[in-house]
N, CA, C, O and CB atoms as a CASP TS submission, in Angstrom:
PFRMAT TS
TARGET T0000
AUTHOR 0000-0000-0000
METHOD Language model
MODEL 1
PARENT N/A
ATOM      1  N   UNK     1       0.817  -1.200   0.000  1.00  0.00           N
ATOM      2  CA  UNK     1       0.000   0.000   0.000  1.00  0.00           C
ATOM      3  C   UNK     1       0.851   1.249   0.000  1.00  0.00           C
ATOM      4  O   UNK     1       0.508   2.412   0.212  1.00  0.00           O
ATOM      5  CB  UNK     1      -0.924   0.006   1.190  1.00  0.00           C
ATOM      6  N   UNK     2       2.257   0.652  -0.339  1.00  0.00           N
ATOM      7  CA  UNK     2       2.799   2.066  -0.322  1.00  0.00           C
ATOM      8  C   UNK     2       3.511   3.034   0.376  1.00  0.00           C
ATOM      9  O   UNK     2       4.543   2.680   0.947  1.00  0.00           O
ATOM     10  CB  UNK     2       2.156   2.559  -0.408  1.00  0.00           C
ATOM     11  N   UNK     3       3.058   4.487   0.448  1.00  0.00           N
ATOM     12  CA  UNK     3       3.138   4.993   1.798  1.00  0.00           C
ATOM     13  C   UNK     3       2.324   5.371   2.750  1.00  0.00           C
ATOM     14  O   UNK     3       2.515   6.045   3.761  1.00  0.00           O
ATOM     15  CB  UNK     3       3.640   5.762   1.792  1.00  0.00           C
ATOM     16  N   UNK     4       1.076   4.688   2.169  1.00  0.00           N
ATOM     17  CA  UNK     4      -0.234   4.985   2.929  1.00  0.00           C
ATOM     18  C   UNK     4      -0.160   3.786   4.814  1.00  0.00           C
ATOM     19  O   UNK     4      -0.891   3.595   5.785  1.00  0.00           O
ATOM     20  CB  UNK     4      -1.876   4.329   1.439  1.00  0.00           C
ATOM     21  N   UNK     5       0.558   3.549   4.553  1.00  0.00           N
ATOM     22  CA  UNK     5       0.624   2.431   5.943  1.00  0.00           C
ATOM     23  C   UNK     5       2.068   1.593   6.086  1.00  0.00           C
ATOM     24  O   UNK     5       2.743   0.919   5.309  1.00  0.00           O
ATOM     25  CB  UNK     5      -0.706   1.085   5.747  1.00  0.00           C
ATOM     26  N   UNK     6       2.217   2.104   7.893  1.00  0.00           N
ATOM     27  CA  UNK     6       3.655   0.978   7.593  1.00  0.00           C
ATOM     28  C   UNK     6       3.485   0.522   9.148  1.00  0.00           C
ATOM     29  O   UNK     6       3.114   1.239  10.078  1.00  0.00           O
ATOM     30  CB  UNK     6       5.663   1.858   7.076  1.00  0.00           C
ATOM     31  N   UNK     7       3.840  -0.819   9.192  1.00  0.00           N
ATOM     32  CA  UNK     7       3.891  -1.684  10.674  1.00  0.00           C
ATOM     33  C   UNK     7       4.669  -1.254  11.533  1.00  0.00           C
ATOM     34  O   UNK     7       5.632  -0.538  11.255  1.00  0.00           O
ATOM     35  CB  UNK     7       4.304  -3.054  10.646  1.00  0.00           C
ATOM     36  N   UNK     8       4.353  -1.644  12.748  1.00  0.00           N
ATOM     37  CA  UNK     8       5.211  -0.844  13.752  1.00  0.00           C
ATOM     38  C   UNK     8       5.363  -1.849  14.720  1.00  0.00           C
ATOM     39  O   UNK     8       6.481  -2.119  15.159  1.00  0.00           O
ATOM     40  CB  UNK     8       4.576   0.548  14.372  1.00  0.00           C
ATOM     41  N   UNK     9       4.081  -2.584  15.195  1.00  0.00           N
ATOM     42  CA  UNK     9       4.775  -4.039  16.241  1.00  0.00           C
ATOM     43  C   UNK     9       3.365  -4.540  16.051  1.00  0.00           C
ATOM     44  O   UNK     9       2.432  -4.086  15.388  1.00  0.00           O
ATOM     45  CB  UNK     9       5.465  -3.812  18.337  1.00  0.00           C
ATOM     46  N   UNK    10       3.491  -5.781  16.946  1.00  0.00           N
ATOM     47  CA  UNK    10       2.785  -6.419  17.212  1.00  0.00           C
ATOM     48  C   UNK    10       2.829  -6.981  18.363  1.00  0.00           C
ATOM     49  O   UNK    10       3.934  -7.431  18.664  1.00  0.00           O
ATOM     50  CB  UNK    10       2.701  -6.958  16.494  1.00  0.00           C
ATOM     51  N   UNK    11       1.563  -7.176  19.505  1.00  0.00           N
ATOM     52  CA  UNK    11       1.260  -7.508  20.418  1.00  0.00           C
ATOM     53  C   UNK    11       0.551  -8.645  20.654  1.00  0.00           C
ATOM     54  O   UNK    11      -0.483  -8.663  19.986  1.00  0.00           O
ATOM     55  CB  UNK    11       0.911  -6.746  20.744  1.00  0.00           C
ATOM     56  N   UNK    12       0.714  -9.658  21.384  1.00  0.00           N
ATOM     57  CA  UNK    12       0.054 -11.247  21.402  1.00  0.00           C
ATOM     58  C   UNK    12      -0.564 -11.126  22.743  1.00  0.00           C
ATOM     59  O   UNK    12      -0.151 -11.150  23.902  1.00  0.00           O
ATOM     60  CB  UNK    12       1.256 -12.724  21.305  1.00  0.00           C
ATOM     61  N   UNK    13      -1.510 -11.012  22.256  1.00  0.00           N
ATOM     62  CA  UNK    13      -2.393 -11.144  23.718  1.00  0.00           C
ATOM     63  C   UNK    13      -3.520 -12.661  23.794  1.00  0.00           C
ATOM     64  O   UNK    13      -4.085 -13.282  22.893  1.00  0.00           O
ATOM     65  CB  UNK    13      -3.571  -9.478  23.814  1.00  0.00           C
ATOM     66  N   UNK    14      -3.495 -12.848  25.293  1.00  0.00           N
ATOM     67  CA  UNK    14      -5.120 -14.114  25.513  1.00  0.00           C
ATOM     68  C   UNK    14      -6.391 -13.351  25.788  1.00  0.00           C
ATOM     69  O   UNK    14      -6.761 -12.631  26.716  1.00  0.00           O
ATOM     70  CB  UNK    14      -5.055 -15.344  27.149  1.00  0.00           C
ATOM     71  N   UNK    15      -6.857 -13.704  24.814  1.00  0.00           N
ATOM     72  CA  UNK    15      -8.649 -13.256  24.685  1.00  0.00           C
ATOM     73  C   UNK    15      -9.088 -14.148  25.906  1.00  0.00           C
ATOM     74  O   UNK    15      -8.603 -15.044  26.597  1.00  0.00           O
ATOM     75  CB  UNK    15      -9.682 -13.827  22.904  1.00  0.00           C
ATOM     76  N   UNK    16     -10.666 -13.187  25.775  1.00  0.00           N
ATOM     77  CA  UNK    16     -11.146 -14.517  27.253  1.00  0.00           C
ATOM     78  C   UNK    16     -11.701 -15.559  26.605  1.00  0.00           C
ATOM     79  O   UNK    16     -12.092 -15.282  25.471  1.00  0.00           O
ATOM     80  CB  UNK    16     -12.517 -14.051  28.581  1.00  0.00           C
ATOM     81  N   UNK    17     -11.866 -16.709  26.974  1.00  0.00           N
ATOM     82  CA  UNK    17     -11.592 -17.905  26.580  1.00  0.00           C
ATOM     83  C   UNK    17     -10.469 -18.582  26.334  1.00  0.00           C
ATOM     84  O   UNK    17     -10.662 -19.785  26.154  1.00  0.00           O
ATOM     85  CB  UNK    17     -12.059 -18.000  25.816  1.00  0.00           C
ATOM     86  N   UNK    18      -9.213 -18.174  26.255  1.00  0.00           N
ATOM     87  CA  UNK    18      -8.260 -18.833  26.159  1.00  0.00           C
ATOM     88  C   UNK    18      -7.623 -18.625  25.052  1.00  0.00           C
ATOM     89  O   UNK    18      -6.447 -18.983  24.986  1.00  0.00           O
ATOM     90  CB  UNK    18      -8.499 -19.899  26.343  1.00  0.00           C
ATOM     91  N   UNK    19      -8.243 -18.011  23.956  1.00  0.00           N
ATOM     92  CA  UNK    19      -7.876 -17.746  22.858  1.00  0.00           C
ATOM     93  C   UNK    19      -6.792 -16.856  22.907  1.00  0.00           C
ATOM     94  O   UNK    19      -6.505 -16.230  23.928  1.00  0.00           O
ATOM     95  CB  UNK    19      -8.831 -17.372  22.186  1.00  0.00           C
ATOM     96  N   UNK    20      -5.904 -16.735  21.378  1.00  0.00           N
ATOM     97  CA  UNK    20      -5.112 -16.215  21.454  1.00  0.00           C
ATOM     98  C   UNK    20      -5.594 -15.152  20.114  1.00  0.00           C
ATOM     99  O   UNK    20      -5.918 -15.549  18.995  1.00  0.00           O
ATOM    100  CB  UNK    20      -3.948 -17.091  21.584  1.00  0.00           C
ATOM    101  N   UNK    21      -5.520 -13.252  20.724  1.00  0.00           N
ATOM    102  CA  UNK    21      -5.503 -12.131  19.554  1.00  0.00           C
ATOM    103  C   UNK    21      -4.068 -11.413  19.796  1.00  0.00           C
ATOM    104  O   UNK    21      -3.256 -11.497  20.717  1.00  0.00           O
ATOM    105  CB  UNK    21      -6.917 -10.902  19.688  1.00  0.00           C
ATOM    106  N   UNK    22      -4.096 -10.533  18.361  1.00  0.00           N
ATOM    107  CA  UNK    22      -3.063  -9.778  18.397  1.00  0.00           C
ATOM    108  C   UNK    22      -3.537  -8.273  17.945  1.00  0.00           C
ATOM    109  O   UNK    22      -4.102  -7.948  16.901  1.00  0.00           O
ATOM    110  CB  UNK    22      -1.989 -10.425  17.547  1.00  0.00           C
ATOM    111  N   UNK    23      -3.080  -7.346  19.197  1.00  0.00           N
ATOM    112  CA  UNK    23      -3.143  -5.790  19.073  1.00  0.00           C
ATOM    113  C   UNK    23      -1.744  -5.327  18.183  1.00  0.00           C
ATOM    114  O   UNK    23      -0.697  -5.452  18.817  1.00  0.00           O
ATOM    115  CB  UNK    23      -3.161  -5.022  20.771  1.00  0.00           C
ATOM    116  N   UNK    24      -1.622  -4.808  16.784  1.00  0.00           N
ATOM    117  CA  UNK    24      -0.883  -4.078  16.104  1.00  0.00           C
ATOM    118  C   UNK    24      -0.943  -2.566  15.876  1.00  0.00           C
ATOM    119  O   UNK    24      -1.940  -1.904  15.587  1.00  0.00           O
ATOM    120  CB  UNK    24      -0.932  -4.603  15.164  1.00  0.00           C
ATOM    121  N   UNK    25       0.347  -2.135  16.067  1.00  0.00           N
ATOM    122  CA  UNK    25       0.394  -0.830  16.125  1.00  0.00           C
ATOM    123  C   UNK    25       0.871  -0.370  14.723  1.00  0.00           C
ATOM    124  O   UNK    25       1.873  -0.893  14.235  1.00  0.00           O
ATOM    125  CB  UNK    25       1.244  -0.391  17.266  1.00  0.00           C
ATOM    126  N   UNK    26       0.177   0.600  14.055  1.00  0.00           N
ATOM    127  CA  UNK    26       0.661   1.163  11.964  1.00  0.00           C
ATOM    128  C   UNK    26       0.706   2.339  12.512  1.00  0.00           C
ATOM    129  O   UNK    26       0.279   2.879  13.533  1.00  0.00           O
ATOM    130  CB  UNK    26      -0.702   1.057  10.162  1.00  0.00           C
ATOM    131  N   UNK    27       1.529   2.702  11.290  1.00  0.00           N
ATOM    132  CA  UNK    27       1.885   3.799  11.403  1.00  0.00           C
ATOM    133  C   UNK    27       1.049   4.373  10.131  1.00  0.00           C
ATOM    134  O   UNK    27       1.736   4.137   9.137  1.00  0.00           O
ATOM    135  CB  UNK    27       3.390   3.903  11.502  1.00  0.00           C
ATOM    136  N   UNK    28      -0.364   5.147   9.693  1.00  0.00           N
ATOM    137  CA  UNK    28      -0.582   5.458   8.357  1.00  0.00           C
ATOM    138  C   UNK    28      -1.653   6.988   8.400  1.00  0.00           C
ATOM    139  O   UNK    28      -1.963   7.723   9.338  1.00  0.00           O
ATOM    140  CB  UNK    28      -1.326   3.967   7.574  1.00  0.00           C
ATOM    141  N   UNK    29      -1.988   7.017   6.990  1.00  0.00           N
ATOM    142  CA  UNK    29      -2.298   8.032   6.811  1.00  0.00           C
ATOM    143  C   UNK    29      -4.251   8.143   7.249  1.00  0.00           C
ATOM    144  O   UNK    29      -5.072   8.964   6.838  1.00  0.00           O
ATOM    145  CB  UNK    29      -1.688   8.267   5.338  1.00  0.00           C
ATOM    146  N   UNK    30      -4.402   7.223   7.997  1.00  0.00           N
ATOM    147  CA  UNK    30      -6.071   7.391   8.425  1.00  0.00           C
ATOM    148  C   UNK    30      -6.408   5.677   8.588  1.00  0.00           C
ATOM    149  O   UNK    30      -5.976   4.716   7.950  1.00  0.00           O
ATOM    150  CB  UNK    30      -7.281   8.340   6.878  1.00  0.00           C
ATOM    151  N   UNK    31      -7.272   5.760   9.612  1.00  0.00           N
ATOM    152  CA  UNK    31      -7.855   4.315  10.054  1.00  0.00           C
ATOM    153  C   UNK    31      -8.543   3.755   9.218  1.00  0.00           C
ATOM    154  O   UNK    31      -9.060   2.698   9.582  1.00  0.00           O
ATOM    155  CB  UNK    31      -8.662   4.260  11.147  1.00  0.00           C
ATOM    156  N   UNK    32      -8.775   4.172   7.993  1.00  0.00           N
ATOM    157  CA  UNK    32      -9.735   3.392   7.054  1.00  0.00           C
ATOM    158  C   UNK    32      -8.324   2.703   6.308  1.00  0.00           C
ATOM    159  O   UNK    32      -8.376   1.474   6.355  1.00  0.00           O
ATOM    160  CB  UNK    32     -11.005   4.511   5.897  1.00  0.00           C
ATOM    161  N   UNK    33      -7.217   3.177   5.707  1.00  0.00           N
ATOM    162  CA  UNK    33      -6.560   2.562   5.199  1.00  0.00           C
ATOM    163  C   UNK    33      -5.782   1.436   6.303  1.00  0.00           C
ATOM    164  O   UNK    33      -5.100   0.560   5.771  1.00  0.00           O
ATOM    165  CB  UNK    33      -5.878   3.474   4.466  1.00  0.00           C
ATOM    166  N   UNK    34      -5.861   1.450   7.549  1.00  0.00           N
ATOM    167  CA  UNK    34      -5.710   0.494   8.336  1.00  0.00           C
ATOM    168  C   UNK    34      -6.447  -0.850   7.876  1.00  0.00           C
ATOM    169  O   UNK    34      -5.953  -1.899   7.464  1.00  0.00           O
ATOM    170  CB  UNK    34      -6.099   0.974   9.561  1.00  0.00           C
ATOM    171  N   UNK    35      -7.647  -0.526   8.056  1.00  0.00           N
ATOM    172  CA  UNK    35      -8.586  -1.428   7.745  1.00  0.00           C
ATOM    173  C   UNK    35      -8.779  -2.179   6.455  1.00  0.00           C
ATOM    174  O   UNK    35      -9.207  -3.318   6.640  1.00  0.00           O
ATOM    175  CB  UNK    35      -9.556  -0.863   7.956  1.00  0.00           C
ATOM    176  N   UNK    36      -8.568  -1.829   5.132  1.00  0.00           N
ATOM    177  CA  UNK    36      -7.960  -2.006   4.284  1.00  0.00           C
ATOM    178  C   UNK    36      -6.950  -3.127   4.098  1.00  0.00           C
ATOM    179  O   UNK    36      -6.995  -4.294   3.708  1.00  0.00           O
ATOM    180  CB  UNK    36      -7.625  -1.067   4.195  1.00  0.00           C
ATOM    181  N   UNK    37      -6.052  -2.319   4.524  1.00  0.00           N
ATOM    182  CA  UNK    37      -4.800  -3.381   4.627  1.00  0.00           C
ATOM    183  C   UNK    37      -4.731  -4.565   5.213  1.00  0.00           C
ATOM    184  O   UNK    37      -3.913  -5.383   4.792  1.00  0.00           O
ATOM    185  CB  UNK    37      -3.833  -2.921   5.190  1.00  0.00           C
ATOM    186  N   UNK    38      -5.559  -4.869   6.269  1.00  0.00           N
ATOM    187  CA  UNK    38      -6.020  -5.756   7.013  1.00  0.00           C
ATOM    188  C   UNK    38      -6.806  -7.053   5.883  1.00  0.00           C
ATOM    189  O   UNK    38      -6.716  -8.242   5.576  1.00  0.00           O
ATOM    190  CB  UNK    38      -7.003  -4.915   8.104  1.00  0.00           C
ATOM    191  N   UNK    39      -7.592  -5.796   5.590  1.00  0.00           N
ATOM    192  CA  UNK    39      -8.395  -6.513   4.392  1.00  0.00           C
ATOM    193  C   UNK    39      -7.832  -7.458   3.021  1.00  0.00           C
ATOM    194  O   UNK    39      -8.159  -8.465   2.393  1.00  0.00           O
ATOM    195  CB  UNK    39      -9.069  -5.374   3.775  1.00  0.00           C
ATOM    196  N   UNK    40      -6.918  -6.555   3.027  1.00  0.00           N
ATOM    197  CA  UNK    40      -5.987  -7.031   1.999  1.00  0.00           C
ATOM    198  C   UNK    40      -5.354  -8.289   2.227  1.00  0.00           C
ATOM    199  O   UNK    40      -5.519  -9.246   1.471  1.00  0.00           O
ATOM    200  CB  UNK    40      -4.983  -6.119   1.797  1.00  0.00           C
ATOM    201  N   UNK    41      -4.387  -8.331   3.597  1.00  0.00           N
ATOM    202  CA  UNK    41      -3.903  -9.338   3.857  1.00  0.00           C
ATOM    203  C   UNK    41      -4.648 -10.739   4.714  1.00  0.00           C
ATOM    204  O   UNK    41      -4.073 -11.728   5.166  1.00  0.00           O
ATOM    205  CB  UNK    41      -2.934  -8.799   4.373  1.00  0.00           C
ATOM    206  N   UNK    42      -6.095 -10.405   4.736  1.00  0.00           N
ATOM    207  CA  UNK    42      -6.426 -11.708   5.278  1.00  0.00           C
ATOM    208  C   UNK    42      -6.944 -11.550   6.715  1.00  0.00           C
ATOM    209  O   UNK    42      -7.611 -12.431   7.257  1.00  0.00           O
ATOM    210  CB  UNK    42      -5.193 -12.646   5.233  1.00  0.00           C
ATOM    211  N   UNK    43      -6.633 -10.467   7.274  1.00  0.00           N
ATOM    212  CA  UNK    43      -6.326 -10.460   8.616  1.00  0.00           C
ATOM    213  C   UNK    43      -7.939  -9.354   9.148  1.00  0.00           C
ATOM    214  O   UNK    43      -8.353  -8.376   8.525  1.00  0.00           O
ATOM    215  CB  UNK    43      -4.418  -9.698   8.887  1.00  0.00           C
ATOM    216  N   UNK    44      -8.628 -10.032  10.632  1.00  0.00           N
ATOM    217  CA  UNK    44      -9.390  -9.168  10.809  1.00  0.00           C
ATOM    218  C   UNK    44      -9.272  -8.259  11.276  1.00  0.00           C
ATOM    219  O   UNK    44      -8.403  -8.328  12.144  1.00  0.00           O
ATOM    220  CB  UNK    44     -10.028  -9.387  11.120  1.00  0.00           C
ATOM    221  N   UNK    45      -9.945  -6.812  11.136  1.00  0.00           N
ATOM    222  CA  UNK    45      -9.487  -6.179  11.875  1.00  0.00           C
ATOM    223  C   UNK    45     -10.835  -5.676  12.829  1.00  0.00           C
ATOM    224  O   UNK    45     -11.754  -5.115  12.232  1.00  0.00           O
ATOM    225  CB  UNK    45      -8.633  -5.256  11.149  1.00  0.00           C
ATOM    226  N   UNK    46     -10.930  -5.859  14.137  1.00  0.00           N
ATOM    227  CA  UNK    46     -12.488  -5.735  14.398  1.00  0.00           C
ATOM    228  C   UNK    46     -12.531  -4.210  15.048  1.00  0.00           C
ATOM    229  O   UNK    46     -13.558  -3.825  15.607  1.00  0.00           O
ATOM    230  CB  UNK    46     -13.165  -7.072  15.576  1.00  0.00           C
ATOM    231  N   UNK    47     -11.477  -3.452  14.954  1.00  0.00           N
ATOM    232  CA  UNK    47     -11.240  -2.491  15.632  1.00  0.00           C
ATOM    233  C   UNK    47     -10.397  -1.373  14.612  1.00  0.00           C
ATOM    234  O   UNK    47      -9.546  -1.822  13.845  1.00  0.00           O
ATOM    235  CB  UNK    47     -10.549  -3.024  16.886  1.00  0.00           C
ATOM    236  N   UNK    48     -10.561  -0.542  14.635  1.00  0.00           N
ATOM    237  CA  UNK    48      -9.280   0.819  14.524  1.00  0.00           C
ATOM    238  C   UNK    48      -9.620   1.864  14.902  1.00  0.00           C
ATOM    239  O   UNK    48     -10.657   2.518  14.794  1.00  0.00           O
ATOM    240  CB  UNK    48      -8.736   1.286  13.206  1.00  0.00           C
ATOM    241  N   UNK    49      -8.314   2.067  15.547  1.00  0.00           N
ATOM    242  CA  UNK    49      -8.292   3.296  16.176  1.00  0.00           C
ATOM    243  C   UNK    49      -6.876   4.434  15.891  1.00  0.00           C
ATOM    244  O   UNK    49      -5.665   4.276  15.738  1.00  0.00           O
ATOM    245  CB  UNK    49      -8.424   2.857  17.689  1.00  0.00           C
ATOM    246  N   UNK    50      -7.921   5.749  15.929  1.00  0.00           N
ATOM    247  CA  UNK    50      -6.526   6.128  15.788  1.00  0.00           C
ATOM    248  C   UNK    50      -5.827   6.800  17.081  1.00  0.00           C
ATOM    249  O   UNK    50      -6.580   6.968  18.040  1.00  0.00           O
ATOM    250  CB  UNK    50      -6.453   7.089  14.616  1.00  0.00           C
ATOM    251  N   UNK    51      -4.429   7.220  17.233  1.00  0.00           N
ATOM    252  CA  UNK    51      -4.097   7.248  18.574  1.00  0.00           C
ATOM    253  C   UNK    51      -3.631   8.676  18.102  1.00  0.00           C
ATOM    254  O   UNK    51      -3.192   8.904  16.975  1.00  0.00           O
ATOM    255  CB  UNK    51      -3.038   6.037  19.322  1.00  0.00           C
ATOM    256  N   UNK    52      -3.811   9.807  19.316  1.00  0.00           N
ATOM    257  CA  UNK    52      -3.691  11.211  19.361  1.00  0.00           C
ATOM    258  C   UNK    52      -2.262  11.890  19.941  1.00  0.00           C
ATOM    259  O   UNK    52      -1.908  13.065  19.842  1.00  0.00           O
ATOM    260  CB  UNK    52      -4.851  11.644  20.195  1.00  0.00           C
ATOM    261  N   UNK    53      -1.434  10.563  20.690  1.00  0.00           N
ATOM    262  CA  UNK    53      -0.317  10.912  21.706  1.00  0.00           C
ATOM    263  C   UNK    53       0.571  10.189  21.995  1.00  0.00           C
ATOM    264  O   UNK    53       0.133   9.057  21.789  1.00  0.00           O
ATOM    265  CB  UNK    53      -0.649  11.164  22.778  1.00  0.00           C
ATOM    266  N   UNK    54       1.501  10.127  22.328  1.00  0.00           N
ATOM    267  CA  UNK    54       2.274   9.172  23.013  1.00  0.00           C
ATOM    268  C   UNK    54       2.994   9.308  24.197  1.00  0.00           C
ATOM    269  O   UNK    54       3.718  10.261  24.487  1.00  0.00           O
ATOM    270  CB  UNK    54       3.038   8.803  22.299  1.00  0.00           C
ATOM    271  N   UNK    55       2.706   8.051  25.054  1.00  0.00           N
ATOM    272  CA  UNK    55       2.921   8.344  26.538  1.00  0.00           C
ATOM    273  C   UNK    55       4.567   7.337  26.183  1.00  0.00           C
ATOM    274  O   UNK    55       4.646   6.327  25.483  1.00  0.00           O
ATOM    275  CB  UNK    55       1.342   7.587  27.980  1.00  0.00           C
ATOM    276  N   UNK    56       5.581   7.962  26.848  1.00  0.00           N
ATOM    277  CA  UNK    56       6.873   7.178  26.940  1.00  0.00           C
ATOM    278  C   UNK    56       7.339   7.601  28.341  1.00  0.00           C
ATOM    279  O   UNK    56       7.582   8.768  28.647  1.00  0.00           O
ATOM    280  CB  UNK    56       8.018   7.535  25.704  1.00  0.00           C
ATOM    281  N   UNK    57       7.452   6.418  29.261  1.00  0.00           N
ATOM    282  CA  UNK    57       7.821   6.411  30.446  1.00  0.00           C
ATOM    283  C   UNK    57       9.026   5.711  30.383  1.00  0.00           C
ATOM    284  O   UNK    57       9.951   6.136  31.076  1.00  0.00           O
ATOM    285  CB  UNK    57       6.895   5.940  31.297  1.00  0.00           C
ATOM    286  N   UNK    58       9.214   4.639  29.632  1.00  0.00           N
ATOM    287  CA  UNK    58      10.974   4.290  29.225  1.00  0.00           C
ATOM    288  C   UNK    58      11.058   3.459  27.563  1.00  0.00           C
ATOM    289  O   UNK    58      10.067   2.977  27.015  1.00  0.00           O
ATOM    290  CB  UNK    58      11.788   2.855  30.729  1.00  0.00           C
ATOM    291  N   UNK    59      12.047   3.450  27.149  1.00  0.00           N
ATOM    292  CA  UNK    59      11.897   3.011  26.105  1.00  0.00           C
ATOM    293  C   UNK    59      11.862   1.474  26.270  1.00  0.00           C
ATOM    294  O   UNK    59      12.183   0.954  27.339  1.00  0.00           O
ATOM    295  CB  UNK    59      12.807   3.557  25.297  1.00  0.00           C
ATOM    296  N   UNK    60      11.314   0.468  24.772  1.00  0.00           N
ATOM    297  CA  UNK    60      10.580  -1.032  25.305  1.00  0.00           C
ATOM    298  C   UNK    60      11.811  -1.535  25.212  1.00  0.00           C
ATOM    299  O   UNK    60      12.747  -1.091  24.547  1.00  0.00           O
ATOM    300  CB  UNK    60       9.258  -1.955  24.367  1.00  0.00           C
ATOM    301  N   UNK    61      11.768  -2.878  26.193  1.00  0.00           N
ATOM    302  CA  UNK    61      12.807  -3.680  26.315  1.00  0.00           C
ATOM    303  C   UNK    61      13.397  -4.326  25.538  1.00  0.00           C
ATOM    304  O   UNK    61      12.656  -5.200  25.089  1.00  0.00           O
ATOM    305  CB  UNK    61      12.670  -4.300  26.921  1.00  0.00           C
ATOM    306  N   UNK    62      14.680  -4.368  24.999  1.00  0.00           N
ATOM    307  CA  UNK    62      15.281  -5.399  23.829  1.00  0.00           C
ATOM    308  C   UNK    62      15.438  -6.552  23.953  1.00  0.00           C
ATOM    309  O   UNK    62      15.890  -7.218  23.021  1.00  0.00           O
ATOM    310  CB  UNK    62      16.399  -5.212  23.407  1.00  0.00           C
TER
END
């Protein structure tokens, strides 16, 4: 997609039930092309959001 969206991490979390989801963080130009891309690759996306700030209390662990 370009430069309309670029990955930034991914988070593995347990849903309730036991299941396993993953919260990903993009970096792009609006939450619809989030969604999109999602679309594109297969992947659901049941959520987007976009984020206004960033809180950094230390940088993430290597």
């Amino acid at each position: 997609m370009g430069d309309d969206i670029r990955w930034i991490r991914s988070y593995v979390v347990e849903e309730e039930g036991g299941t396993l989801g993953t919260i990903c963080i993009y970096q792009g130009t609006s939450a619809e092309k989030v969604v999109e891309h999602a679309s594109r690759a297969g992947l659901p996306a049941d959520e987007a959001l976009q984020g206004v700030d960033t809180v950094l209390v230390r940088a993430d662990p290597t």
